[in-house]
N, C-alpha and C positions, 0 to 999 in steps of 0.2 A: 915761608910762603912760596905758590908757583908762580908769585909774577918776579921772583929771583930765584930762579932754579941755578942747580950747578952750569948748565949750559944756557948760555943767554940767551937761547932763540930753540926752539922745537924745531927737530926738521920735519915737516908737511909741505903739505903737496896743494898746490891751487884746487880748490874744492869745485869752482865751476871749470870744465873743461873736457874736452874729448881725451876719453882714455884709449888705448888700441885693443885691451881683454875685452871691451866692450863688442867689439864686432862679434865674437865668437860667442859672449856669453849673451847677449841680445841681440844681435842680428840687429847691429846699425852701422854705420859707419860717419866719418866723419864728413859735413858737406863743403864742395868745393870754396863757396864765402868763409868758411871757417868756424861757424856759429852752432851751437845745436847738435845733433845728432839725427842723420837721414834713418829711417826703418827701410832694411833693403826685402822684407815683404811688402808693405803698404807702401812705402816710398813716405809716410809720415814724416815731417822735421819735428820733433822733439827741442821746443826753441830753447828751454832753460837746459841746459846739458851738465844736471847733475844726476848723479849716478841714480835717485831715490826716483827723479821724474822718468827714466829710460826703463827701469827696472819696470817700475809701473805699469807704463805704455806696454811693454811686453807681457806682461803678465797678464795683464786686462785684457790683451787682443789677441795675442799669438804663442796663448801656454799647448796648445797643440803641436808648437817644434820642440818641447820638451821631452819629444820622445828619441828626439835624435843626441844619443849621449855617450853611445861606444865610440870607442878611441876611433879615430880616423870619418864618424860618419858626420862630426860639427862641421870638420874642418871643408870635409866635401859637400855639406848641407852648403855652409858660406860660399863655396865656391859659383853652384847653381844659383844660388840666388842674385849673385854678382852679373851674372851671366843673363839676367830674367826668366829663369826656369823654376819657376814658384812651385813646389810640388803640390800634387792633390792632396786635398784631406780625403783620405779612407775612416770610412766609418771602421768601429772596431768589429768584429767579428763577435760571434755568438762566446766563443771560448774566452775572448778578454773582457765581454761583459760580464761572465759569467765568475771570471778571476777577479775585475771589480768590486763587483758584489763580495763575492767573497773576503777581500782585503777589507771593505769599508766596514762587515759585520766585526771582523777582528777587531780592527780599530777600537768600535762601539764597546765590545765587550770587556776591552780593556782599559776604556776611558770607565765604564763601573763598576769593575775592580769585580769582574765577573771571569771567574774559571774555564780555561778552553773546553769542559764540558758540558760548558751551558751552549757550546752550538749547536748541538744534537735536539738539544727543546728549543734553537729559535729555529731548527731545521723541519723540526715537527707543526710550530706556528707557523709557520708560511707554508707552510704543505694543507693546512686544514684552511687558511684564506681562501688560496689561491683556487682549490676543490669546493667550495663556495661561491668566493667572486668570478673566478678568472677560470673556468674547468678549463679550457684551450693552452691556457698556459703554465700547467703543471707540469709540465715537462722540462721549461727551462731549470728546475731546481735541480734534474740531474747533471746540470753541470758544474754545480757549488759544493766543495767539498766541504763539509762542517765538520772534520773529527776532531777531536781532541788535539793531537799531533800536527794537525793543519793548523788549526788556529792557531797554538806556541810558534810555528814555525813563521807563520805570519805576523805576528805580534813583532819575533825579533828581526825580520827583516824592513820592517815598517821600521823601527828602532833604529836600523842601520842607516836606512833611506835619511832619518831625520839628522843622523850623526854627520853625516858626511856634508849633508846640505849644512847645520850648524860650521862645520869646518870650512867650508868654503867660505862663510861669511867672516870666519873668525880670520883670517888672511887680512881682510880690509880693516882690522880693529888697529885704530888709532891709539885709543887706551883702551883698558880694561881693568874692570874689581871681580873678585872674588867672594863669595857668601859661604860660611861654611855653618852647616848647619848641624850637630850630632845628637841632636833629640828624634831621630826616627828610631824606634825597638821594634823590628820585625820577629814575632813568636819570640826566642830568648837570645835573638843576636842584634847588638846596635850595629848602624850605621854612621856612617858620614855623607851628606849629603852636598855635593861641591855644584854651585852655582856660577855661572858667569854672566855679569854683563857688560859687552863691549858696546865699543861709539866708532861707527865708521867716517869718513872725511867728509860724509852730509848731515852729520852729528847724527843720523837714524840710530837709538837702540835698539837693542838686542838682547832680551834674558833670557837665559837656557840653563838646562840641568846640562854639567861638563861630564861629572861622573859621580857613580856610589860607591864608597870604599868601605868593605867593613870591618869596624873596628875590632873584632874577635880576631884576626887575622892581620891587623896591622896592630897591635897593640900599643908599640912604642912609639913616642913622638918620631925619633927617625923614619923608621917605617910609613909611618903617614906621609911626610914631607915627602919621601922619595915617591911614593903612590900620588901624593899629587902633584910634581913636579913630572911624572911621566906622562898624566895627564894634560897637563902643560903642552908638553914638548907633544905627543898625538896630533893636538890641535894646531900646534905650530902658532904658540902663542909664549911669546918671548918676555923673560921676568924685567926686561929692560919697556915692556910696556906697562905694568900692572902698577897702578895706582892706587887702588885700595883695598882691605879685608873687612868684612862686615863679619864676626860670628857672634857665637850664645856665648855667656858669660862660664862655661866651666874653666877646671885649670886646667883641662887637657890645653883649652884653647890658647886660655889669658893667662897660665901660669907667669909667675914675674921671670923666672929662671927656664925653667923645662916646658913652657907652654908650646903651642904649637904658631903662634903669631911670634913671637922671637925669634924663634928657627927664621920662619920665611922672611922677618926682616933683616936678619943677616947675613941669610944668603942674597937678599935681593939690594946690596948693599956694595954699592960698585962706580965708578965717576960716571957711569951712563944711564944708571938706573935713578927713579925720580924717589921721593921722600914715600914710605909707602905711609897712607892714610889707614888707622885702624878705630874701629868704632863696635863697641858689641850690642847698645842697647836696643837693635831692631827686630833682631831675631827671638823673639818670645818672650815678650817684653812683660810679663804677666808671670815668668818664670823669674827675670831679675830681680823683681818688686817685691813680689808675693812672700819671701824667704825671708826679707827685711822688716816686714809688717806683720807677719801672720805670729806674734807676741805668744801666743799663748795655742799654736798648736790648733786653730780652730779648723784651717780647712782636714785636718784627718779625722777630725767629729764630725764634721760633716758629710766626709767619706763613707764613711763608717753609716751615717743614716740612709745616705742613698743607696748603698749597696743591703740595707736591710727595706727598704722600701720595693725595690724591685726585685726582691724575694715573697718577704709577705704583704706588701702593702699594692699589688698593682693593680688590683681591680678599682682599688679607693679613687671617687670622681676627684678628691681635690687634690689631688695628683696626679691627674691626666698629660697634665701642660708641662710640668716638669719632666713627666718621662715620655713623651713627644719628644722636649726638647734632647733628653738623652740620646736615644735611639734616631732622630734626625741630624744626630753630629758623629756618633758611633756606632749606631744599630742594636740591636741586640744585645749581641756578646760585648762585654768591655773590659779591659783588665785596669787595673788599680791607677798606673801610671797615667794613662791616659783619662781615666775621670780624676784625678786629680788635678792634671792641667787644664781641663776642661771647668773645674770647678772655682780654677783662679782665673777665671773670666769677669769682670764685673756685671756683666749682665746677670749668669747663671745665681752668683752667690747672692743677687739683688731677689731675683725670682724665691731660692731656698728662705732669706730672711723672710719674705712676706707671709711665708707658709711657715712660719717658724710656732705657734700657738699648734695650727693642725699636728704638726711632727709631734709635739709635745704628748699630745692627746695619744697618736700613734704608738709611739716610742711608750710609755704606760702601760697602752691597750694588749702592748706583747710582752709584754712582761722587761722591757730595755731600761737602762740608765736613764731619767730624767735629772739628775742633779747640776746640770750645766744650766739648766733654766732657772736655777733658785742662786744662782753665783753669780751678782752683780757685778763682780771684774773680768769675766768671762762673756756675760752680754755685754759690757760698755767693747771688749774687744771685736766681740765678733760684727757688732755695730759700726766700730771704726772701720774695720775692714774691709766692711761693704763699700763703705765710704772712699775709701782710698781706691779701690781698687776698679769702682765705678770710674775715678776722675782718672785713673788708668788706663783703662776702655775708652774712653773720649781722645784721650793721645794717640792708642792705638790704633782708633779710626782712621786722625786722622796721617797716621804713616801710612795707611795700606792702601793711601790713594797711589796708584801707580804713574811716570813721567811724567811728574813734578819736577825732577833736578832736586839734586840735595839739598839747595840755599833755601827752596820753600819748608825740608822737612828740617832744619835746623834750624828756622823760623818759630816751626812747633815746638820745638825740644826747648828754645827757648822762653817760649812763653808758658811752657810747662814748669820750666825753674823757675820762674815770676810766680806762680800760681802755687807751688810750693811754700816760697816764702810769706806770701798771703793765708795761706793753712796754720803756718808756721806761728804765725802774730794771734789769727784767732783763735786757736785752740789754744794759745797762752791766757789769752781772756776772757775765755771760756763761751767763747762767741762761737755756734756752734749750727749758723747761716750755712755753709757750704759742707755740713756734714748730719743728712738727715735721718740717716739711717741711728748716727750714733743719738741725734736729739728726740729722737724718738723710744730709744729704751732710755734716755734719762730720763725724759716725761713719765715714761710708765712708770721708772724706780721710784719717781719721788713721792708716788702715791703710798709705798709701802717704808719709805725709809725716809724720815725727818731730815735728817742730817746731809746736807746737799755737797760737804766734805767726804764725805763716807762712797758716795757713790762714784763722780769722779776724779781722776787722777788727771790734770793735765802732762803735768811731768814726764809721764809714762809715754804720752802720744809726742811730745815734745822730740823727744830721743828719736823716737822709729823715723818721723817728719825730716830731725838732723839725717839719720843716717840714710834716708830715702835720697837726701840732696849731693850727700858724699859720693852715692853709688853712681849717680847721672853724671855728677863734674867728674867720674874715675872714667867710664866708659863713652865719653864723647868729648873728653879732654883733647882728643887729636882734630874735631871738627872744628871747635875754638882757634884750634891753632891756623887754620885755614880760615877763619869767619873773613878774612879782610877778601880774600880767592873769590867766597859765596858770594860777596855784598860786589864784589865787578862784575860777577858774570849773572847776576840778577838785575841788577839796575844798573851798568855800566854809563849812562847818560847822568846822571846822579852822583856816579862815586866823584868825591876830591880828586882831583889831579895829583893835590899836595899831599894827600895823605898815601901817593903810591909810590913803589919803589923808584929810583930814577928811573929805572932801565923800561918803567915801561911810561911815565909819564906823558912824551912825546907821540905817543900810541895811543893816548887819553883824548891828549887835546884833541888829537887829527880827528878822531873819532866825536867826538863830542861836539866839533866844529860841523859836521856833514849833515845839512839837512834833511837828505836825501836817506841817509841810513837811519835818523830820529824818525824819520814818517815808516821804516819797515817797521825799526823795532816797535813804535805803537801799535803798526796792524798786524802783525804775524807772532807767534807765539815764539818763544826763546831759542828752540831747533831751529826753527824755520830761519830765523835774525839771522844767528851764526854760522849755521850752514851756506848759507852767502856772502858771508862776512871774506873778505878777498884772508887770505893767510901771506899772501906776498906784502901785502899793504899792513897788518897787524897781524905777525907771526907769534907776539907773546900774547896779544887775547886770545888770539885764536886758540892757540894752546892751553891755555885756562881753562877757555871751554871745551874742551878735549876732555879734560883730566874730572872736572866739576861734571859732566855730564855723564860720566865714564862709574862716580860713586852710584852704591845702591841708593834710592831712595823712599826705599819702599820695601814693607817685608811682606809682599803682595804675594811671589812665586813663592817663595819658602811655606808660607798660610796653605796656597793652594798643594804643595806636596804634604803638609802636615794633614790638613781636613781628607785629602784623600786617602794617607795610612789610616787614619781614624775610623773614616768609613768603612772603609774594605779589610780592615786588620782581619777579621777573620780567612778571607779568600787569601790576604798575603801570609797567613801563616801557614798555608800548606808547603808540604816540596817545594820549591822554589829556587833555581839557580840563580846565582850573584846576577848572573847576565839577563836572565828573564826579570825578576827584578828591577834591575837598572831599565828596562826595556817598557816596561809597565807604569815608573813615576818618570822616565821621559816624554812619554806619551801623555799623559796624566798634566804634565806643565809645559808644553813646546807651546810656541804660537807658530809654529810653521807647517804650512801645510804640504804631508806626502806629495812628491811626484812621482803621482798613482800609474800613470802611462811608463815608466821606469820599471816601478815593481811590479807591474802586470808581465809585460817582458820580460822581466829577470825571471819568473816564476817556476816553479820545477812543472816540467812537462806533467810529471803520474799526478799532481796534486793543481789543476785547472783552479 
């Protein structure tokens, strides 16, 4: 557990309080009562003086001194300002509206997965508006460069712009986890998709893409570990911080011996470093299940129909919706890998069963295989399936709600094993309430088959149901082991005193005694509590909540990089350098936004 870590006490730092990086990175400084944080633009006192309220203040009011970022112009920005020599705002010029413009179409193009030669046609759309709406100001577009080579080159210095801002942030990460994700195949090369979320000393997260490694070039578990251990060290994020691993279930990852989680936990395996958390079942959790249940082979029949549907069946009305839905998740083009995961979705495989009669008709009408319709152990399966994989989508929902904190999504996971066991009991009894897809080809079998032994086997679901529950308690065996960590730092006013380690009991009471801190935690949300929470006065909760808020809790950014290969597989499988690339699903999942007035400045003179 971390309320007995090898070191009794986390070293942190008082969460409310004047920093001094703050003058130069916000332009405030500290006021003579001692309280707060003065803004030496506006003279504003900033009265909570934690780092998230200052950040704010600044950004809300005064992101226009973000242009002052070369070495030596902060420190002489600080200085005037100290002085009360507030500089003007200059409007930009014609040239860095024009290099705006231009940065923000890159952007755009790149959020959908659009080829730098599609700025030549958005160069041609605004040429035939603008000679429409606006003839006077056709002229500004000669100063927006839209070639091909512009826009790459803009994509990856946006990409940089974001890198470097992530790195600065990643300096304040108290803890931090890791997501590793190797289900991206760009054209015929996989990747590794390395994620990070840290938790700075105002508990604020932070998710970002760290780096993409590909694995054609890193092939051996060593090779990876050092690629990402150098990624690591880039960021100046220290294995003495990292608290968790969230990946997919393969053995590159989870081998028992040679996987790629042993490695890092033996290297991260030292009196200073903390117990590392590993958990796989977030990352494509439709990918873990799916291999366990699919008995008899059915999602590659169904493959197999889809892929012959959207050859000769696509004009047919009652498969409009289905291949909507296709081409709204992958477009057009799609290779096998990707509708296949796309088809261990419970939704999609719910939609194909409904349509399963029309396919029948279909599949005839072209001369295909119908014999899986006349084989009552093949529909009871593909019945179940649906079933299972439905109440799997309802889990998955609800993971991908984003900052929750771990202790709500192991909340789910556990009532997911409950819900299991309830499966478990009535498909022993043939009670067959929470499985409607399957009660529904028993209904129809019994019309044609007497024998109501004949048709189902409970047995057969018994087993998949067992080995579904095995796979859950294998890959979240390590949150269990923390459930007592969850259960303080979700309802700390709740937990027993007695049921905690000594070392933090005393830390309980004092806590649980303050009435002043029971009325935040009721009105403020769980960050907001602990982010105030003194670390001088409760340095091992505090710590807890470090560590607890620091795990993934949500395969929310991972979805969003996946849906985006999916969409765009085609435009990612042209040429492509590793770097442009990585530069295209960091963009694709940042939540931070360019600082545009930077990369305008930086910009290459020939290319406005």
């Amino acid at each position: 557990m971390w309320m007995t870590p090898k070191r009794s006490k986390m070293d942190v730092e008082e969460a409310r309080g004047f920093r001094p990086e703050w003058t130069q990175r916000y332009l405030v400084v500290e006021p003579p009562e001692g309280e707060g944080a003065r803004c030496l633009v506006c003279a504003h006192l900033v009265v909570s003086a934690s780092e998230r309220d200052v950040r704010r203040h600044y950004e809300a009011e005064h992101r226009y001194y973000q242009r002052y970022v070369e070495e030596g112009e902060r420190e002489a920005l600080v200085e005037r300002l100290r002085q009360g020599d507030i500089p003007e705002m200059v409007p930009p010029t014609p040239e860095e509206r024009a290099a705006r413009a231009g940065l923000g179409i890159a952007r755009l193009l790149a959020l959908r997965g659009r080829g730098g030669g599609e700025g030549d046609f958005v160069y041609q759309c605004l040429e035939v508006m603008l000679n429409d709406v606006l003839p006077d100001h056709v002229g500004v577009l000669g100063g927006i460069d839209l070639s091909p080579e512009t826009i790459r080159q803009r994509v990856l210095n946006i990409n940089e712009n974001l890198r470097s801002q992530l790195f600065n942030r990643a300096k304040d990460f108290r803890a931090y986890s890791l997501a590793l994700d190797d289900q991206a195949f760009v054209a015929y090369e996989n990747y590794l998709l390395v994620f990070v979320r840290g938790v700075d000393v105002d508990l604020e997260v932070q998710e970002e893409l760290l780096t993409i490694i590909n694995l054609t070039n890193h092939f051996s578990v060593g090779a990876l570990m050092a690629a990402i251990l150098e990624a690591l060290q880039t960021a100046g994020l220290s294995l003495q911080r990292m608290v968790g691993l969230t990946t997919t279930h393969t053995l590159r990852m989870i081998g028992e011996n040679s996987g790629l989680v042993s490695y890092m936990r033996e290297k991260a395996v030292s009196p200073n470093c903390w117990n590392v958390i590993h958990y796989s079942g977030f990352l494509h959790l439709e990918l873990l299940s799916s291999y366990d249940v699919d008995v008899n082979q059915v999602i590659s029949t169904v493959s197999d129909w889809i892929l012959l549907i959207k050859t000769r069946g696509i004009r047919r009305p009652e498969f409009q919706a289905l291949l909507t839905s296709s081409e709204s998740e992958h477009g057009e083009r799609v290779n096998g890998r990707c509708l296949n995961n796309w088809l261990r979705r419970g939704k999609t495989l719910k939609l194909i069963f409904s349509l399963r009669r029309e396919i029948e008709a279909f599949l005839a009408s072209v001369g295909a295989t119908t014999a899986h319709f006349s084989d009552p152990e093949w529909l009871c399966d593909f019945g179940f399936l649906v079933d299972i994989m439905n109440h799997l989508r309802d889990l998955s929902e609800l993971l991908r709600f984003n900052r929750v904190f771990a202790a709500t999504a192991f909340d789910h996971i556990c009532s997911f094993d409950a819900k299991l066991n309830l499966l478990h009991r009535h498909i022993e009894e043939k009670n067959l309430t929470h499985f409607a897809a399957l009660r529904e080809v028993v209904d129809e079998l019994k019309q044609h088959i007497k024998e109501e032994d004949k048709i189902l086997d409970p047995g057969r679901y018994k087993v998949v149901i067992c080995r579904l529950q095995k796979e859950f308690d294998r890959h979240f065996k390590d949150l269990k082991f923390i459930k007592k960590d969850l259960e303080l730092f979700a309802n700390p006013f709740n937990f027993k005193a007695e049921h905690a380690p000594i070392a933090v009991r005393m830390e309980l009471t004092k806590l649980q005694a303050n009435s002043d801190l029971w009325e935040e935690y009721r009105n403020k949300d769980l960050g907001q509590f602990y982010a105030g929470l003194s670390a001088e006065t409760y340095p091992i909760i505090k710590g807890v909540a470090y560590k607890v808020a620091s795990l993934f809790d949500s395969s929310e950014i991972c979805e969003k990089a996946f849906s985006y290969l999916v969409r765009n597989q085609h435009t990612l499988s042209q040429p492509l350098t590793d770097e442009h690339l990585h530069a295209l699903f960091r963009i694709a999942t940042t939540e931070i936004e360019p600082h545009w007035d930077a990369l305008v400045r930086a910009r290459n003179p020939p290319n406005p």
